[in-house]
N, C-alpha and C positions, 0 to 999 in steps of 0.2 A: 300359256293358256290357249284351248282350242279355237279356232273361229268357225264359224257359218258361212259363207262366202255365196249369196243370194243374186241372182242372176236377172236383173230386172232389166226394159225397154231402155230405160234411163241411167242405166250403170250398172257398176256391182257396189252393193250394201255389204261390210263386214260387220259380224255380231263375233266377239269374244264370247264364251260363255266359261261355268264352272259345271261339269259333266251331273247330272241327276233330276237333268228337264228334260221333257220332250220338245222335237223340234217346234212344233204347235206352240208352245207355253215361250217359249223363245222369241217366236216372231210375233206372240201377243204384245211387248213388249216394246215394237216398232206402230208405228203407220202402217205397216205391210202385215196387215192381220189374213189369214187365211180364211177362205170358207170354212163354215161349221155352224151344226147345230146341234152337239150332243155332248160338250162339253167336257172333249177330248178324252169320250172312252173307246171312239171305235167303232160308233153304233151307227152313225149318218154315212160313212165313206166318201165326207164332201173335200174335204183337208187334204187335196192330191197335191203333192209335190214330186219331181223328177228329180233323182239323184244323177246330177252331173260329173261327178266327182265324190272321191273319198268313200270311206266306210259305214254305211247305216245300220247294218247288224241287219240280220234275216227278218222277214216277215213275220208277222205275229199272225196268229189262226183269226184275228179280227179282220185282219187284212186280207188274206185268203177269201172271205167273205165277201167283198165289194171289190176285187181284182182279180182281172184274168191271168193266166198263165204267161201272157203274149205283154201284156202288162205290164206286173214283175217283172219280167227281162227286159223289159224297157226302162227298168228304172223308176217306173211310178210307184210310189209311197204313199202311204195314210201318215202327215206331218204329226198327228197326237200319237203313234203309234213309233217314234221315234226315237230311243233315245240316244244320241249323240255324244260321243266321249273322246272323238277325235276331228281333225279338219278336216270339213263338209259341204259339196257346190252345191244349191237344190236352184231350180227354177220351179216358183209358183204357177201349178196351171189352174186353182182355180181363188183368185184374189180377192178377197171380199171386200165390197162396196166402202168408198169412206166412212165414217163415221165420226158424230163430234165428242164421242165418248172413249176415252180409252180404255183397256182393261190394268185393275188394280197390279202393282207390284206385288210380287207373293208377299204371304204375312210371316216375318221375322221371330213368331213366335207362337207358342204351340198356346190355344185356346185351354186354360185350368178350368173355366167354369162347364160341368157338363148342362143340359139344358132341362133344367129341372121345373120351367112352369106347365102347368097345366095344360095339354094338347084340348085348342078351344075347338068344335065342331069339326074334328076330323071325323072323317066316316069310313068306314071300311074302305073304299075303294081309294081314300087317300091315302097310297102308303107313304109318304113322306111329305108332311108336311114342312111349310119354309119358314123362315123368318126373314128383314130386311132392315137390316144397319144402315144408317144415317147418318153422314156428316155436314150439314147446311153451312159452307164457310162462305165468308164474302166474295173472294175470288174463286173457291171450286166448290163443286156438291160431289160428293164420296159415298158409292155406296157399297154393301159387302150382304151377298146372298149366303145365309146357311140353310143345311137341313138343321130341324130341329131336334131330330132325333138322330146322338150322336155327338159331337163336338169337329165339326167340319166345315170351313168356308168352301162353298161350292165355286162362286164366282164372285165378280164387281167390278165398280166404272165408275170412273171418277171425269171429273169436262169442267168446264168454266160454267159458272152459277150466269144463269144469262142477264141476271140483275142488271153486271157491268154494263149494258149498254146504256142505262142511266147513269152508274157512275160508277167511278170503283174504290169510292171506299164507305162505309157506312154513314156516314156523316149527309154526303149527297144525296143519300138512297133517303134516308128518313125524312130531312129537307122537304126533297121532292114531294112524298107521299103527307107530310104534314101541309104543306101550302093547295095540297090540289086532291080532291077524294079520287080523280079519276086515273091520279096517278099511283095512287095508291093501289088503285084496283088492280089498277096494270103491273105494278112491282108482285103486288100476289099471284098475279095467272102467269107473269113468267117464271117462276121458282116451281109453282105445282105444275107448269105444265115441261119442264125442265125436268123434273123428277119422273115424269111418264116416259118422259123420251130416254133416260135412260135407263130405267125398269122394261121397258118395250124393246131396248137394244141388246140386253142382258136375257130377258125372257128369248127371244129370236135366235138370237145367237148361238146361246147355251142349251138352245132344245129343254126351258122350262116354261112348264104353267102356273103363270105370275098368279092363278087361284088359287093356285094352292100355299101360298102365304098367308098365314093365320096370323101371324103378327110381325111389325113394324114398327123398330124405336127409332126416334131421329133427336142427336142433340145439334147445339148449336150456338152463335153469341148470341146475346140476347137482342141484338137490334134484327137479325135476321129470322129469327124465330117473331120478332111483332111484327114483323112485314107479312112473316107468312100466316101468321094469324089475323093479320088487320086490327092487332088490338093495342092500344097503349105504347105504340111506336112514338110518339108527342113527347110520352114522358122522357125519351132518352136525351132531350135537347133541353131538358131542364137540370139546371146541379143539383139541385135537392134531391132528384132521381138516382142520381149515380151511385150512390153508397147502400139506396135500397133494393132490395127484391122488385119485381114489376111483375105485373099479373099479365101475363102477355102469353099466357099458353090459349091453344084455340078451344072454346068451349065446347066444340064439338068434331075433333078430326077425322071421326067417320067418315067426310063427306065427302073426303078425298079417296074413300076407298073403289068409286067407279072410275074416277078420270085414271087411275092408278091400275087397276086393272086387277084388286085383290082379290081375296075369298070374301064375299059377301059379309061375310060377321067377322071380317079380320079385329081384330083388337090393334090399335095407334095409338101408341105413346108418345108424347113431347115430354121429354126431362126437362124442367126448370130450369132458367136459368141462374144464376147467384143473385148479380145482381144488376145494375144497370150498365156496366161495359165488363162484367164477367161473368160468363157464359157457363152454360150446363159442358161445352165441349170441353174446358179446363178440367172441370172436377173430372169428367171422362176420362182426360189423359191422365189425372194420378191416380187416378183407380186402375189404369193400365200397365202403369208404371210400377206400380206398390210402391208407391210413394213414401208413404203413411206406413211400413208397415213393420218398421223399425225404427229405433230411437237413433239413426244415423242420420245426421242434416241432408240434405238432398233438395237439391231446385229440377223444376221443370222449366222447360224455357216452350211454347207455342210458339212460332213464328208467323208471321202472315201479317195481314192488310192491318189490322187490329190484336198486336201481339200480347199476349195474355204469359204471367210468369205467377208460378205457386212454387213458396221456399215451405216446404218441411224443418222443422227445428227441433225433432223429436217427440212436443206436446201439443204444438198447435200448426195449422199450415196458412202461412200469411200468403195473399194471392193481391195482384195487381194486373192494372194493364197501362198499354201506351198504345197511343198510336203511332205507329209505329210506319202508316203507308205503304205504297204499291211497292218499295224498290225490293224488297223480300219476296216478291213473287214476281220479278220482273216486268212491274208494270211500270209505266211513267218515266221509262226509261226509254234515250232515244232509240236504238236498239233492241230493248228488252221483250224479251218474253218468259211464260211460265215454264216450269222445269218439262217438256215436254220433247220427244222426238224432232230433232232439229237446232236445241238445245245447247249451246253451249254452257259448260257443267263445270267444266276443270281446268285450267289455265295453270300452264308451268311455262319456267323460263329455261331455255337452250342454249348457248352460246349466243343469248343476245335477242335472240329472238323468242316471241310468246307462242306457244304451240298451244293450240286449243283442243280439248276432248269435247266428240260432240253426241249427246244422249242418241243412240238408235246408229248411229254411225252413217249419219245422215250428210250432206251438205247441210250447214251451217245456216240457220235462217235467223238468228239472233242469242242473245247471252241473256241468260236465268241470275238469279241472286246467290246463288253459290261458285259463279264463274267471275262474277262480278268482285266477290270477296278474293279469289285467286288473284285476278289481276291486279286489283289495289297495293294485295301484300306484294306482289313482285314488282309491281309499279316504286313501291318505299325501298324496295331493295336494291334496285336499280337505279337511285337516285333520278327518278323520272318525276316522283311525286312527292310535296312534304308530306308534313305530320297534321299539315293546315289544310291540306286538300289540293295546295295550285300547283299544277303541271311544271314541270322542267322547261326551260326559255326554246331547249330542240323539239319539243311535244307541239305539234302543228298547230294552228285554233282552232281547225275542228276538234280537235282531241286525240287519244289514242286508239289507232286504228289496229284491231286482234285479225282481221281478215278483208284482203283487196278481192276484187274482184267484180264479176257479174253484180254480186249484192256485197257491199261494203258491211260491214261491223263495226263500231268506234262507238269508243265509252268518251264522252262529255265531260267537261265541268260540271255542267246543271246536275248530268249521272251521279257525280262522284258527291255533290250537295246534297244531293237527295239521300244516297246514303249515309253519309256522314247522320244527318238530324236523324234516319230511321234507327243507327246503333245506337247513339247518344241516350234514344228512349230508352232502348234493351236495358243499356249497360245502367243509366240511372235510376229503371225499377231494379234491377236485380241489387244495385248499391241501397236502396231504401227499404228492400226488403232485408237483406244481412243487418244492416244499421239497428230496424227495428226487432227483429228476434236475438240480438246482440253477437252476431258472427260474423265473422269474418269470411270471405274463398277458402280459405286455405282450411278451415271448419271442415267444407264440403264433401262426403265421399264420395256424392253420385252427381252430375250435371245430365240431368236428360234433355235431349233437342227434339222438338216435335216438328212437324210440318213440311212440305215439297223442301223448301230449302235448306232444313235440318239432318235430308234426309241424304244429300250429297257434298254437303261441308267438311271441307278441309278442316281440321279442328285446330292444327295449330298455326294456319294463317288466319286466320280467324280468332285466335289467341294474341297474335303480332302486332292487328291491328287495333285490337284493344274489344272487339267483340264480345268476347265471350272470356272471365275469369281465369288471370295466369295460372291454372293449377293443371296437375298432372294429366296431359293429355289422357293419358289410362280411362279417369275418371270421368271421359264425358263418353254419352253415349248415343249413338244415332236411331232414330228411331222412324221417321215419315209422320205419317198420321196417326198419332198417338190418340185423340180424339176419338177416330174413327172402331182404331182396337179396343178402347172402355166400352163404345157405344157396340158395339159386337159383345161385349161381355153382360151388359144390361140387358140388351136382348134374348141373351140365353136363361138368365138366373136370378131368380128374387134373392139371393144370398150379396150378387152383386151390388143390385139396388139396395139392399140395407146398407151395405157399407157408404156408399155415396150418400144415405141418408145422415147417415153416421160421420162422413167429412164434413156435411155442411155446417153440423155442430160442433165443429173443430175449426171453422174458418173464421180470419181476420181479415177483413178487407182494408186495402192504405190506397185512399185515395192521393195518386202523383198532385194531382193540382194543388191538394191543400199543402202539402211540404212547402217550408219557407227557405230552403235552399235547392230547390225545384230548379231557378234557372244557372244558378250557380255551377250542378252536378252536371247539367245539361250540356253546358261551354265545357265542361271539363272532360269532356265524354265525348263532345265533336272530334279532337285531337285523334289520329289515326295511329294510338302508338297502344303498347300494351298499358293497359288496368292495374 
């Protein structure tokens, strides 16, 4: 595979790629994002990078346009005007400012729905109206800019939902805003004003006019959605709530269309969500997945803070949740972080030693939930760890350490506890949901994984340790924010939305709590071996 080999004050950064990006789209991917504001067609000439090395391929007549002759033969480049197919030295000369936003991973799959609603108050001089896709998660907010006219993601920026600084998991968050109005207020202006800043980072960036987005749908779980509407958040800390619908959309999401920066009569949609810990982003991800769209069994698995699982059985789709906790998104880990540049991602074992892959080909500033799952499996393989969770007698008391150095790395007991209970969840909705539509794994054709940690899972350590259902690796499939792609398909097309109308009256909700062999499954499902 080719590399990038990026020439920074601080080192050199290696990016692997597969040849049919521009260099631009490449280092979006990093921390080390380049000037730019047009969205890498060519149009701004701010995305200057010097070829130090290797082959870039001629200038493009875009580039012609914003470089001189004197230029060119220097080497300097337009990075969106690149595209690279073999190994390439570039030094950044003009680096754009940090940001607490990153840009989306490309999307894995081509958008079916053309956008067939009503263009609201375009006017002649808008020739392109937007739209803006929404994913409200407890640990991240996801967003995805299309034209509407067309079936095209233009852009998008996904960042840490700023909620966490209260707490990070929904349970704290509602807590908080139910004992205190004024805490409440506050959990709402950091979410809306969280969602400005990165519409304002995307708008900037991308050389777009956030007014000219005429419409915006946003789904989400259902506690993050009453936070952000201030309504009926109370009820999620009652039981009686959980099995029902909650009228928690905002009665009037208009209001958000200044702080946001839309077209003045933008139209803002909240999808419902199911019900009190299952979320409109579930039904999103099967509507992304075509779940439903065959009479083949098929589970969806969400992962995240509040893991959300819908089994398809061919007549009806049974959905549950668990809480499931930070350690899936690398929170609460001592170590941990979300799957982000810096990242450790991939952990394999060498002659003995743990090599770690690190997202962006960074130094190493901590380990995500899919490095987390590597280690374990090689930790059980390497007789380092039982099946019970406790370290090997040669395993130090701090724990195992994946990288010495300047900043140490090392996964914990408490680490390896934490995820224990967060699979346990997983594995005991998905046992309660087969139990109750009468299947078996082995039923299954399709296993879909959603979310940052789904999105880089080893499938069959993650099989090893008992994660995820022993069946034919083949059949599971990776997907990211599944969520996030229904909620892009909502946005485009009332044909969408009837179908999701059309799940809801196909859905069985199984509340985990009331099952009477709840903790029984649960102990049986700590055990770190295969299902």
């Amino acid at each position: 595979m080719p590399v990038v080999t990026i020439k920074l004050d601080e080192g050199e950064r290696h990016l692997p790629f597969e040849p049919g990006v521009s260099l631009r789209e490449l280092l979006d991917t990093t921390d080390i994002r380049v000037r730019t504001a047009c969205r890498g067609i060519g149009a701004c000439g701010l995305c200057r990078v010097q070829i130090e090395a290797g082959d870039a391929g001629e200038p493009t007549p875009g580039e012609y346009l914003h470089l001189d002759d004197a230029e060119l033969a220097s080497g300097i480049r337009l990075a969106c005007q690149i595209m690279p197919t073999s190994d390439v030295q570039v030094t950044i000369l003009a680096r754009s400012p940090a940001s607490a936003w990153r840009n989306l991973p490309l999307a894995n799959r081509r958008f079916e729905y053309l956008s067939t609603f009503p263009h609201r108050n375009v006017t002649p001089k808008m020739l392109r109206p937007y739209g803006v896709a929404i994913d409200l998660g407890t640990t991240h907010i996801s967003l995805a800019l299309h034209t509407l006219i067309g079936h095209h993601r233009l852009a998008g920026r996904y960042g840490l939902n700023p909620q966490i600084a209260v707490g990070s998991d929904v349970i704290t968050r509602v807590v908080a805003a139910s004992e205190d109005m004024e805490q409440a207020r506050h959990l709402h202006d950091l979410v809306v004003n969280g969602i400005a800043e990165a519409l304002f980072d995307l708008g900037l960036r991308e050389g777009l006019n956030l007014e000219q987005v005429t419409r915006l749908t946003l789904v989400g779980n259902t506690a993050m959605i009453a936070l952000l509407s201030g309504r009926n958040y109370a009820q999620l800390l009652d039981p009686r709530y959980w099995m029902q619908a909650i009228d928690c959309v905002p009665e009037d999401p208009q209001i958000w269309i200044d702080p946001w920066g839309l077209h003045p009569e933008a139209e803002i949609v909240i999808i419902p969500p199911l019900a009190g810990f299952v979320g409109s982003d579930l039904l999103a991800g099967v509507l992304a997945m075509n779940l439903a769209d065959t009479s083949e069994p098929a589970l969806l698995i969400d992962f995240g803070t509040n893991s959300e699982m819908a089994l398809w059985d061919g007549t009806t789709l049974w959905v549950t949740s668990a809480a499931g906790g930070p350690a899936f998104e690398g929170s609460g880990l001592r170590c941990g972080m979300p799957a982000d540049p810096g990242a450790i991602y991939r952990v394999t074992l060498s002659d003995g030693a743990f090599v770690p892959s690190v997202i962006a080909d960074t130094a190493p500033q901590g380990i995500c939930g899919s490095g987390l799952v590597d280690l374990i499996a090689n930790l059980i393989s390497a007789d380092l760890l039982t099946s019970v969770g406790r370290f090997a007698p040669q395993v130090p008391d701090e724990g195992m350490f994946i990288v010495r150095g300047e900043r140490n790395i090392v996964v914990t007991r408490k680490d390896v506890d934490l995820f224990q209970r967060a699979k346990a969840a997983i594995g005991t909705g998905c046992q309660v949901l087969l139990r109750e539509a009468g299947l078996s794994a082995q039923d299954l054709g399709r296993i879909c994984l959603g979310g940052a940690f789904g999105r880089f899972l080893d499938v069959r350590n993650a099989q090893a340790i008992g994660l995820l259902p022993n069946i034919n690796p083949d059949r599971v499939e990776l997907y990211g924010n599944t969520a996030l792609l229904g909620c892009e398909d909502l946005l485009r097309s009332p044909v969408a939305c009837e179908r999701l109308n059309n799940l809801r009256t196909r859905t069985t909700m199984i509340n985990l709590g009331q099952c009477d062999d709840f903790d029984e499954l649960f102990f049986e499902n700590l055990f770190l071996q295969p299902s």
